[in-house]
C-alpha positions as CSV (number, residue, x, y, z in Angstrom):
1,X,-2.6,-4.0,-8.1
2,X,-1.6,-7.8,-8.7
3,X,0.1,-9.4,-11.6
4,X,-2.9,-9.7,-13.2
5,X,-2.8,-6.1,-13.9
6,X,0.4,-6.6,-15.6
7,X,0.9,-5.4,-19.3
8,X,0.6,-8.0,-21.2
9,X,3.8,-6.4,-23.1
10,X,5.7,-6.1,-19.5
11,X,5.5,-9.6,-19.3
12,X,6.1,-10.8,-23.0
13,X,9.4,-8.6,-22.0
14,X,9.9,-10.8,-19.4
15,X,9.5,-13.7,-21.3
16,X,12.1,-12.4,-24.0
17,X,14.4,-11.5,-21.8
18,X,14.3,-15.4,-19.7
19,X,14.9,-16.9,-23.4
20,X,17.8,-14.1,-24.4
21,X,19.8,-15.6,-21.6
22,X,18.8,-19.3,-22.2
23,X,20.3,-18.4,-25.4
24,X,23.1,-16.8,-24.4
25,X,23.9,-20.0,-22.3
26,X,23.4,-22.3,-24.8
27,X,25.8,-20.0,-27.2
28,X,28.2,-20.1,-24.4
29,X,28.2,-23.9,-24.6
30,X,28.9,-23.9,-27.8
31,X,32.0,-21.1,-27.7
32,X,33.6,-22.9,-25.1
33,X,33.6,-25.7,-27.3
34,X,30.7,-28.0,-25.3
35,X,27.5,-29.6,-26.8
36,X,25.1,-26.6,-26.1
37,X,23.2,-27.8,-22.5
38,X,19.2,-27.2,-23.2
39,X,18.6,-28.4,-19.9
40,X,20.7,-26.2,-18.2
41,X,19.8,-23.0,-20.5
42,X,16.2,-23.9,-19.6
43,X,17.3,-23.8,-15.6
44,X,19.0,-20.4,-16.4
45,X,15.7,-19.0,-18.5
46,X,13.5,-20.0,-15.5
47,X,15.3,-18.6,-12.6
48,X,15.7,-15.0,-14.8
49,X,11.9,-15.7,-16.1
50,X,10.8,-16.3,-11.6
51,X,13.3,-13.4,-10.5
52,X,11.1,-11.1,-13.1
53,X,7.9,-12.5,-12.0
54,X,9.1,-11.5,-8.0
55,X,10.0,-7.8,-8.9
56,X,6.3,-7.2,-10.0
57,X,5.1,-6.6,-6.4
58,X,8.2,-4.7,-5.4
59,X,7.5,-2.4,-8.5
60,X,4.0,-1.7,-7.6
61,X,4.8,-0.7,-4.0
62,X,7.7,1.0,-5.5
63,X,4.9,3.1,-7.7
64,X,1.9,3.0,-4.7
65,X,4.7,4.7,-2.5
66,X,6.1,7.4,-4.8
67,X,2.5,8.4,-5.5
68,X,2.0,9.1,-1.4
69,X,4.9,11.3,-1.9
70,X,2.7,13.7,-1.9
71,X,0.5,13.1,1.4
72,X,-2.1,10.9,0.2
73,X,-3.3,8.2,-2.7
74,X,-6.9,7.5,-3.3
75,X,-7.7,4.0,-5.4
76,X,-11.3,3.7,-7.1
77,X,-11.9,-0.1,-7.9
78,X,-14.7,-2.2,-9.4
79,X,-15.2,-5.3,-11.4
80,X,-14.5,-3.8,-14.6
81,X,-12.0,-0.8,-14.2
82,X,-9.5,0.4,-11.3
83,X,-8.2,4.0,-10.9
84,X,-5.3,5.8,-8.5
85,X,-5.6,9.5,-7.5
86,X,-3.1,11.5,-5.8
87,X,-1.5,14.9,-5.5
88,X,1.4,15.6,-8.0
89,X,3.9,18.5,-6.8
90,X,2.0,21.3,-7.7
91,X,-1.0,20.2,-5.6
92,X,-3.5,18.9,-8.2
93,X,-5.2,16.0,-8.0
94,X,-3.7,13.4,-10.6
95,X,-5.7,10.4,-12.1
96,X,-3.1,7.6,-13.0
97,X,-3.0,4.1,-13.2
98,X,-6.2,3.8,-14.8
99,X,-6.5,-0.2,-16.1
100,X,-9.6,-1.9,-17.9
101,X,-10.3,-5.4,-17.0
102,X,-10.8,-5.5,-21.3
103,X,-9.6,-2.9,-23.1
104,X,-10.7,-0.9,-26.0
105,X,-14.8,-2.1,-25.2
106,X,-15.8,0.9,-23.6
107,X,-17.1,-1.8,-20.3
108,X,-15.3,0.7,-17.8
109,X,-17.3,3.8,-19.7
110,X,-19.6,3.4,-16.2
111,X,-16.9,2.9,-14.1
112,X,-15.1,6.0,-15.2
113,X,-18.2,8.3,-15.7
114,X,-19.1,7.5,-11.6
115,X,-15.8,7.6,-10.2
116,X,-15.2,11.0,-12.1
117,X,-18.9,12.5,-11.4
118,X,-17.7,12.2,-7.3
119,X,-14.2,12.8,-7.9
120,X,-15.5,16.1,-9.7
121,X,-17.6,16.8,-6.9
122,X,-14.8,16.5,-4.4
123,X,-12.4,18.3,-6.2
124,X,-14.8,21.4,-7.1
125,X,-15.4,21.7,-2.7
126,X,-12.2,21.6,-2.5
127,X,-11.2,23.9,-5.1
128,X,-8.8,21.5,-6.6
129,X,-7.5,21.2,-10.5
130,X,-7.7,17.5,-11.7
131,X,-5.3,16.5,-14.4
132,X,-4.1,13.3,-16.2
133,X,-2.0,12.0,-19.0
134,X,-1.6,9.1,-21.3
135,X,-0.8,8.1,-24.1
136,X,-3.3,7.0,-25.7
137,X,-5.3,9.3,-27.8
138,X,-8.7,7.1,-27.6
139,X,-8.4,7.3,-23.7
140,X,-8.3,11.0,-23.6
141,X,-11.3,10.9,-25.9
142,X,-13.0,8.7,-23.3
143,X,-11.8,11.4,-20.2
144,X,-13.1,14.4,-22.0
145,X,-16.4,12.7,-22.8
146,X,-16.7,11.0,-19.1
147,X,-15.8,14.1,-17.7
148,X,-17.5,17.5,-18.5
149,X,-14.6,20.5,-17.9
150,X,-11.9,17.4,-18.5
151,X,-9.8,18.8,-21.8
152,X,-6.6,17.9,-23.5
153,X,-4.6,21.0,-22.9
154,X,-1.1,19.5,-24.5
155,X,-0.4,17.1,-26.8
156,X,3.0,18.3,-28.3
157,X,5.2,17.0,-25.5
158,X,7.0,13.2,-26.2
159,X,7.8,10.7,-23.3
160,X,11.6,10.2,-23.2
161,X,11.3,7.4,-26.0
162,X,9.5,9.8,-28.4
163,X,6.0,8.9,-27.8
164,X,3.1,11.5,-27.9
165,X,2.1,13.0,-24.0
166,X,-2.0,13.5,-23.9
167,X,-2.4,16.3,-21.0
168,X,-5.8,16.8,-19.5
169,X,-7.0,19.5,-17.0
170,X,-9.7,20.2,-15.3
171,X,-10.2,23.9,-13.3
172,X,-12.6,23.4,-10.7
173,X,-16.1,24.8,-10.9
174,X,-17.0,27.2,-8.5
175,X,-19.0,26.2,-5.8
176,X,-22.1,28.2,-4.1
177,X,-20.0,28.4,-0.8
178,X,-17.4,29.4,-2.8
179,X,-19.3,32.4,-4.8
180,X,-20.6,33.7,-1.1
């Protein structure tokens, strides 16, 4: 995970939030009763804007290390798609952090549908439950498709800004060692 997997909303954030405080500078100049100081606004904007920019690592270690919580964190990477797996608290195997080099063309379709024909596999020998959540509605189109037993099993709940939880489970299939 680099900063080229960053949002490109996370970091149009960023950029808002470096030009708030150049603004807020130059309106300071101006209260205190100065000729507003582009230059210096522009210093201000960039150090905020850099600062920003340096806390992207530190959040994705942050996130890589409250996934291994748990015991363990498995990351599936190709060209075109990258996906995290790890145990959530109740011991099933949760797919997160799935990112598309392109979003919205279906080019991690092959990606998705190989990573979750062996993760599948893995997870039926082991007797494991996979689940996932997002929040997008096409996405959990594309799990259920790319992954036979994958289902939506909730979509009533809201994150905590209101927007619409997709939850997808997966029982695992019993095996012939299993059965015996």
């Amino acid at each position: 995970m680099t900063v080229l997997h960053l949002d490109p909303g996370v970091f149009g954030f960023m950029v808002f939030v470096a030009a708030l405080i150049g603004a807020f500078q130059l309106i300071g100049d101006l209260v205190v009763g100065g000729p507003p100081d582009v230059a210096d606004a522009a210093v201000w904007a960039a150090i905020v804007f850099v600062l920003c920019l340096l806390s992207v690592p530190i959040s994705f270690l942050w996130t890589l290390k409250r996934l291994q919580r748990h015991g363990w964190v498995v990351g599936y990477f190709d060209p075109t798609a990258t996906l995290l797996v790890h145990a959530d608290a109740e011991g099933a195997w949760e797919m997160s952090d799935h990112h598309a080099a392109r979003r919205g063309r279906q080019l991690a379709r092959p990606f998705r549908q190989r990573v979750f024909r062996h993760l599948s596999d893995e997870a039926d020998r082991h007797g494991a439950v996979i689940v996932a959540t997002t929040l997008v509605p096409k996405l959990a189109r594309s799990y259920e498709a790319d992954m036979p037993g994958l289902a939506v099993v909730d979509d009533r709940r809201r994150d905590p800004i209101g927007r619409r939880l997709h939850h997808l489970r997966r029982e695992p299939a019993p095996t012939p060692e299993k059965a015996n």
